[in-house]
N, C-alpha and C positions, 0 to 999 in steps of 0.2 A: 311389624310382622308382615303386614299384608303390603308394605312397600318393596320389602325384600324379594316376595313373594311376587310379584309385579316387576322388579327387577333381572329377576330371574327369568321368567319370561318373554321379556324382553330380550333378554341376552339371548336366549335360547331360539328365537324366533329372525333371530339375527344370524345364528349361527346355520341357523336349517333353511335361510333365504341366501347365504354366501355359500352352501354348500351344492345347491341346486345347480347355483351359477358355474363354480368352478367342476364341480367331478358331472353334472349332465350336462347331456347336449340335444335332449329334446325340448327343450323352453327358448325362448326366444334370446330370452338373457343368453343360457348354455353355449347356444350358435353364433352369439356374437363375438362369446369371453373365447370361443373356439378356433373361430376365424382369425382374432387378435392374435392370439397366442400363435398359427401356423404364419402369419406372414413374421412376427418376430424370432421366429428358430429358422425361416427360411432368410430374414435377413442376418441371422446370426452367422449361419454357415455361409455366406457369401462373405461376410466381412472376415471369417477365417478364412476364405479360399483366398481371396484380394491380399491380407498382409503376410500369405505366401510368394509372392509373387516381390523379389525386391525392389524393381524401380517403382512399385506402387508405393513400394511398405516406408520407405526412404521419402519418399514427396508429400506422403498422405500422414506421418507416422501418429502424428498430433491427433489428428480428426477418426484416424482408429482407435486410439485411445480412450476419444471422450465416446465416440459411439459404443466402445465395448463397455467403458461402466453405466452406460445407460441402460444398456442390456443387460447387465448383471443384474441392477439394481431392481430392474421389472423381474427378472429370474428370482432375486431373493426374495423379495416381497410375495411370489408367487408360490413360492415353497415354505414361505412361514403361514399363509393365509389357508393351505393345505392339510396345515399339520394342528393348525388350531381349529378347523370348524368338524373335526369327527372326534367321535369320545377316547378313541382308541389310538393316539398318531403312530403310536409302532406300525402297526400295519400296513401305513403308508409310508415310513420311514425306512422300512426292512424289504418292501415289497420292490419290485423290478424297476418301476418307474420313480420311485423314489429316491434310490440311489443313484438312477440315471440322474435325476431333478438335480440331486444334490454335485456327483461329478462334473455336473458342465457348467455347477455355479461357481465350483472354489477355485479353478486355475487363477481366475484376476485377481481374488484375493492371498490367493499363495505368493503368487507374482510378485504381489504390492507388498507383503511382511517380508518378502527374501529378496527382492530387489532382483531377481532372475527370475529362473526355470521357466527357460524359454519354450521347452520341451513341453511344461504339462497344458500349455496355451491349446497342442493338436489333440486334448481331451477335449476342446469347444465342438468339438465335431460331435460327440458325442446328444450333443442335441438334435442331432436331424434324427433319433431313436424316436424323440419324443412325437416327431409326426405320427406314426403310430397310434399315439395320445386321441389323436382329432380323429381316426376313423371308429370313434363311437357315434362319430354322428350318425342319426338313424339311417340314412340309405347306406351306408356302408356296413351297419356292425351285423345283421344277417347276414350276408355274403363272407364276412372275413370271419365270423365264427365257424360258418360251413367249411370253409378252407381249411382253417386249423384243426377242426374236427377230422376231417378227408384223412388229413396230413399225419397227426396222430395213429387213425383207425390204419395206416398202411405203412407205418414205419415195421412193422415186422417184416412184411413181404421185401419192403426195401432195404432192409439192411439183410437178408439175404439172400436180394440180387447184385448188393454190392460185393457182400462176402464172394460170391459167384466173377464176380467181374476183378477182384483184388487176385482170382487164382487162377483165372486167364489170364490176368497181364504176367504174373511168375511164371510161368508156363512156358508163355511165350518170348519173353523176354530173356531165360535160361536157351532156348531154342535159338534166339538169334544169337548172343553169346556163343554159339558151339557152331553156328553157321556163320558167321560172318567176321568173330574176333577180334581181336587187338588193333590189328591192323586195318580196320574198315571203323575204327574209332568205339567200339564195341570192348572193352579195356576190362570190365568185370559184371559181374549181375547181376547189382545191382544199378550199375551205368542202363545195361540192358533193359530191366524192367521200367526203368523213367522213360528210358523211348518209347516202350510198350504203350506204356499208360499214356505219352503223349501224343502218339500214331492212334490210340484208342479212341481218343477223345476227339480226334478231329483237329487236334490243336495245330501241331506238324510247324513245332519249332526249325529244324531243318538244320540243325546243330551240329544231329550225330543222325546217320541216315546208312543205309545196305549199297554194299557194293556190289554183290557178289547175285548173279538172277534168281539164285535160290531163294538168298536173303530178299530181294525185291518183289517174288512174288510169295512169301508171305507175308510181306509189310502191305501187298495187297488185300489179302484175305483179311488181316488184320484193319485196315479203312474201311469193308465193308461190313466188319462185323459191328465200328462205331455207330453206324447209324443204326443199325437195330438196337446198341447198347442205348442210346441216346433217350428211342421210342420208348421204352418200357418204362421207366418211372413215371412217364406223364399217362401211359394206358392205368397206371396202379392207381395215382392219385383220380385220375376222371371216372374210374371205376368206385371209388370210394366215394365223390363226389356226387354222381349220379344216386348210389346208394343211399346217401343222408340225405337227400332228397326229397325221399319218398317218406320219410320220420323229420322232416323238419320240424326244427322247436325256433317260435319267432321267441326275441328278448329285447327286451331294452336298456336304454342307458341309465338306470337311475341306478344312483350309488349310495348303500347306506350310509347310514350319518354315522354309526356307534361304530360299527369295523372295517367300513370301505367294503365291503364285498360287492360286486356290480354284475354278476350275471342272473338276472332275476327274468322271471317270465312276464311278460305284456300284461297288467291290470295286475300285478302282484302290489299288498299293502303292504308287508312283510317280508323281513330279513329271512331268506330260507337257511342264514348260517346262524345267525346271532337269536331273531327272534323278534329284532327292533323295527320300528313304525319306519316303513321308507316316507320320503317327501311325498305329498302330495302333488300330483300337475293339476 
């Protein structure tokens, strides 16, 4: 009984010392398994950008092959080590970064059971998501919580100044349409409205353009109304920014062991979702 019991604990002490390692990144472990892990997604999407490129992919084909199941292999081992040190692995398996984890690990092995699908190889891209991943480390994840917070707290305003900006380009691009027509390449409206939105934005393809001086100076009025369109989502978000500011909530990176939930506040012992004992630092 009492070996069991001792065994147990073991296990369990094993599991809450691999758990520290992989989901924080304030222990020194965290920052190392952190680091490792960004330079291997960063050399992962470099070996996908290179075996796009065919006189690399043709010369090198061998040496990509063996580097890519190297990487796999660290991938796999990194998403089974995930999914066993928390009580709960749904949560980790179901959650965002989970199925990232998982999509950028199975193309090799799809690959290698079907002797093709060359196609699902451009889901390896799908790992540079997990950078993401590494800005828990502590001088980042206050700034990038305040971001998304900002971002969050101002998606009303901005989705209707976009509404607002979706019914100046129809507007206007109906407008050019009846000004400048078929013949100045203006053919229907919603050919029209794509100018709109692309004269809007600054883009200025130069594809389909006014002939006519009427039509040219409002493609005028319409370039100078893009910079003002431009300005306003960034006053929205720094407005919001500023805002949280002043209510800042520091957090840190520790991840529970029982359900993975990770936004807990600085000196918290305590799952604020589950109830369960966070690691100790």
């Amino acid at each position: 009984m009492e070996d069991s019991q001792t065994e147990n604990q073991k296990t369990s002490n094993w599991k809450f010392s691999l758990h520290r390692i992989i989901y924080e990144a304030d222990t020194p472990m965290g920052k190392l398994f952190d680091l490792a892990l960004l330079v291997i997604i960063l050399l992962s999407i470099a070996l996908v950008m290179l075996e796009s490129i065919a006189e690399f992919n043709i010369k090198y084909s061998r040496e990509f092959y063996i580097a890519e199941w190297i990487i796999t292999f660290f991938f796999s081992v990194e998403y089974i080590l995930r999914i066993i040190t928390i009580n709960k692995p749904k949560n980790y398996i179901f959650s965002f970064y989970g199925i990232v984890d998982l999509l950028s690990t199975l193309p090799s092995y799809l690959a290698f059971v079907s002797g093709g699908f060359n196609m699902l190889f451009a889901l390896r891209a799908l790992r540079l998501l997990r950078i993401f991943r590494i800005l828990k480390i502590t001088r980042y994840i206050g700034e990038s919580n305040k971001l998304m917070q900002a971002l969050r707290d101002s998606r009303a305003k901005i989705f209707v100044f976009l509404f607002a900006v979706i019914i100046i380009t129809i507007i206007m691009g109906t407008i050019m349409y009846l000004v400048e027509g078929p013949e100045n390449g203006f053919t229907s409206i919603p050919i029209s409205i794509y100018w709109s939105i692309v004269t809007l934005t600054t883009v200025g393809y130069g594809d389909i353009h006014p002939g006519t001086p009427l039509g040219q100076f409002i493609a005028s009025f319409i370039m100078i109304t893009g910079y003002g369109v431009i300005a306003v989502p960034t006053g929205i978000v720094s407005a919001e920014l500023t805002r949280g500011s002043r209510k800042e909530v520091h957090l840190n990176t520790q991840a529970c062991p029982n359900c993975n939930e990770s936004k807990h506040l600085d000196g918290a012992k305590f799952c604020h979702n589950c109830g369960h004992k966070l690691n100790e630092h």
